[in-house]
N, C-alpha and C positions, 0 to 999 in steps of 0.2 A: 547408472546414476538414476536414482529416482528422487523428482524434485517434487515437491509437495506443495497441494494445491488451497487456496484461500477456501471458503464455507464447507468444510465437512466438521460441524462439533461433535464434542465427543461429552460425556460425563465427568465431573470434576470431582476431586478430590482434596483433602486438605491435607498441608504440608505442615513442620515443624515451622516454630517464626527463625529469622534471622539477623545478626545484626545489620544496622543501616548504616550504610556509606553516604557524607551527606556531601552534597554536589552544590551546590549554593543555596545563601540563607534568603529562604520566600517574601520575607518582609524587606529583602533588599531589590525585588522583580518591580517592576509598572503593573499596573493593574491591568486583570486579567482572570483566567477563570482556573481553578486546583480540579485536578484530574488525578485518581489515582487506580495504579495500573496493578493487576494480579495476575501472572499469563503462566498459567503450568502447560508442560507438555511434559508428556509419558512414552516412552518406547521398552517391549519387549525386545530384546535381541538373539540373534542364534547362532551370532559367530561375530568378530570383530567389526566393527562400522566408524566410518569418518564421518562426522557431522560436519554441516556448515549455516548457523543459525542466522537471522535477524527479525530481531526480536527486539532488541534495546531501544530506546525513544530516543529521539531523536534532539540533540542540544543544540538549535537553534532553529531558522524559519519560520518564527512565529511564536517559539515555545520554547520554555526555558524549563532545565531537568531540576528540579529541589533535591533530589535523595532517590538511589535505586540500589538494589540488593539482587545479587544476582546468588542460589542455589543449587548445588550439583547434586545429584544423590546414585550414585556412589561419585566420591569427588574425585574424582579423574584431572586430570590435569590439562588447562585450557587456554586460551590467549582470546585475547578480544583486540580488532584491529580496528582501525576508522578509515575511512574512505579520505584521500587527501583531499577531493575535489568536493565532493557533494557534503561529507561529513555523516554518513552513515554507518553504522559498525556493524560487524561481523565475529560472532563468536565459533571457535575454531575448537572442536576436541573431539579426541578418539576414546572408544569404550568398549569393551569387551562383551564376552556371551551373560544374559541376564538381563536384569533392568537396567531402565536407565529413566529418571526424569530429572528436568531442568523446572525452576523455577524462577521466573524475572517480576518483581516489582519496581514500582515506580512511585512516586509522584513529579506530576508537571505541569507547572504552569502555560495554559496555553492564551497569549494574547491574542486581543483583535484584530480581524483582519482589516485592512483599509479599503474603503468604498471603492473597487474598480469599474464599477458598472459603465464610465465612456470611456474604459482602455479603448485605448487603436489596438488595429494588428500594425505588424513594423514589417517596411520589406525587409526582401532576403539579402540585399545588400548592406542594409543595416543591421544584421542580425550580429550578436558577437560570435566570436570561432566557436566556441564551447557549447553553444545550443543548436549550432548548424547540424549535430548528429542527430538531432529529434526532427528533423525532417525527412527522416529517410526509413524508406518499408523496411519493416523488421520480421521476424519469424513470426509474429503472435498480431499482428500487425499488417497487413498489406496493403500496404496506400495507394502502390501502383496498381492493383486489382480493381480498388474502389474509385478510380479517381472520377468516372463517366457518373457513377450514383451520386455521390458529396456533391459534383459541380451542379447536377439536374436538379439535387432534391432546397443546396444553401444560396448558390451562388447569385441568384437575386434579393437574398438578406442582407442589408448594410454590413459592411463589416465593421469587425473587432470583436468586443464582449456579446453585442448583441447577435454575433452570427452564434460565434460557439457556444450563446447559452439557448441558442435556436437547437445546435446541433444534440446539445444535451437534453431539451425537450422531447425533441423527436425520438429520442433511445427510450426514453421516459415511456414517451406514447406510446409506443410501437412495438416494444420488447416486453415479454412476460419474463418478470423474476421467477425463474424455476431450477430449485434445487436437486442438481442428478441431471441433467439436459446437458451439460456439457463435460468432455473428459480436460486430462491435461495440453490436449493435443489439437483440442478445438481454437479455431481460429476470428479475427474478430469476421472475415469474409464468410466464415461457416456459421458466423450469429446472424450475420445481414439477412443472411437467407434461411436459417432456421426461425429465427424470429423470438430466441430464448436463452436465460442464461442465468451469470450469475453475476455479482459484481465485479468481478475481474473481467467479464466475457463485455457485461455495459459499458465499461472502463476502457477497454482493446480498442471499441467497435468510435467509442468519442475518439480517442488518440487518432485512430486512422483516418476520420474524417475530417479531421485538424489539419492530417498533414497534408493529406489528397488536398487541401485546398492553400497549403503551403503559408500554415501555423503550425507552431516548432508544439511541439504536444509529448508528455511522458507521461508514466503510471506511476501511481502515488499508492502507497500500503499505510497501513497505522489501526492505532484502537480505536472503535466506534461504538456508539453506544446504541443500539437497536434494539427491538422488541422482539422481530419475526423475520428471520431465522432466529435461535439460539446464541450467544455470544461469538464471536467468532473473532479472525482479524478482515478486515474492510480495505477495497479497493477504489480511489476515487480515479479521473485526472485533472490534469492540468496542461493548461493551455501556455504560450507564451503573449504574452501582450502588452504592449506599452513598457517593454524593459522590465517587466517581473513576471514572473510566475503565478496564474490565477487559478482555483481550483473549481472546482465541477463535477457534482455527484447526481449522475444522470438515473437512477436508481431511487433518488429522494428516502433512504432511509435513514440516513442519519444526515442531522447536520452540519454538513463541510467546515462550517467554523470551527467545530468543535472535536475534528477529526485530531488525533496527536500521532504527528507522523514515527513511523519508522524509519523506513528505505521510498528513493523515489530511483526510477529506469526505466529506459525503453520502452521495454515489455514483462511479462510476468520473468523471466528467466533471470530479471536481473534483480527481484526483488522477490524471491518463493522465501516462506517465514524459516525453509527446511529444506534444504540438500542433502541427500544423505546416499553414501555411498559402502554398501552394503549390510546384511540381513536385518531390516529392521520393521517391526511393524509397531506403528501407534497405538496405545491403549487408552490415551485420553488425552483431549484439548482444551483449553479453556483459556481464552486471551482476555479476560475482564475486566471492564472499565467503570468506575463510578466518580460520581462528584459530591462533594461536601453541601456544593451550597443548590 
């Protein structure tokens, strides 16, 4: 299985148009900000492969979908599934030797988010069942490893919003964005100590410190709109606090409002844009996002 990792872009290419499938009408949304999504990916092949995409935006949490078209090229036959719990989808298909790209657009509205800046944290007593799994060390993730660092470096910062926007500064600070500095296999404890990385690696490194300090914390993926790197897909987290879900892009390249989710998990393994289970290699990426206004 080779799962494929968030900032390596590639060169784009342009596709035929297609028809739009419209998903609800824009002028029927709450005010908020129109996003539109252009995301090609390209695979050489050299013998049969399973894909396992996410990629599709995300219909709800903030953001509501107007209209997406999704393009196969060769059209192979595919399913798209949704997450009963979180509501995220996954497109499913198999493809032969040759090419292969996928094309997904979008538009989406994405609304405001609400001033959480005095969330509490919430005990663990209070926590509901279903978030109690984001407390716990994951593979990409080690909270138990970290826990002596997070308590030394936050644990006399007030809690709530203000520790974890503490914890995201410090990643801020202290961490060099460098593209190539970490593989798939690097860990948020192998950033602590290397001191570089990428936005999935800043992303890992906030989660783990969330939960060493027993704040329920998951990875968040989606379009972003940056400068430097090249276009890519974007890793933020989030925190739990005060009965919702707060985000935090310890990285400061894009801005987190503005982020339009895909997939949110644990860790990267539950949210890679691309699983792919045999001979496949990429020949172009381009997850594209722009706004009207």
């Amino acid at each position: 299985m080779n799962m494929l990792e968030l900032d390596a872009p590639l060169p784009r290419t342009a596709e035929p148009s297609d028809p739009v499938i419209h998903i609800a009408n824009a002028t029927d949304t709450p005010a908020g900000k129109l996003f539109h999504i252009d995301c090609e990916l390209a695979y050489e092949l050299t013998g049969e492969c399973d894909f396992l995409f996410q990629i599709h935006a995300l219909n709800g949490m903030g953001q509501q979908l107007v209209e997406e078209t999704l393009t196969l090229s060769p059209d192979v036959p595919h399913t798209v599934h949704q997450d009963p719990n979180v509501g995220h989808r996954f497109l499913r298909l198999h493809a032969g030797t040759g090419p292969l790209s996928v094309r997904y657009r979008a538009t989406v509205r994405r609304l405001p988010d609400p001033d959480r800046s005095d969330a509490r944290e919430v005990p663990i007593a209070e926590l509901p069942d279903d978030v109690l799994h984001n407390l716990m060390p994951t593979r990409y993730c080690e909270s138990d490893l970290l826990g002596r660092a997070a308590q030394k470096l936050f644990c006399d910062v007030p809690p709530g919003y203000t520790r974890v926007k503490a914890i995201s500064d410090w990643i801020f600070e202290n961490l060099d964005y460098q593209v190539g500095s970490t593989t798939a296999t690097t860990t948020a404890r192998d950033v602590f100590l290397q001191r570089s990385g990428v936005c999935r690696d800043f992303a890992h490194l906030g989660v783990t410190f969330c939960r060493a300090l027993n704040i329920p914390a998951r990875l968040v993926v989606g379009y972003a709109r940056f400068e430097d790197p090249p276009p890519d897909f974007h890793a933020v987290f989030e925190a739990w606090l005060d009965g919702g879900w707060v985000a935090f892009d310890p990285t400061r390249m894009s801005p987190v409002e503005e982020l339009v989710r895909i997939a949110m998990g644990r860790d990267a393994k539950d949210v890679a844009f691309a699983t792919i289970f045999g001979p496949a290699a990429m020949t172009r990426m381009n997850p594209c996002i722009s706004s009207p206004g």
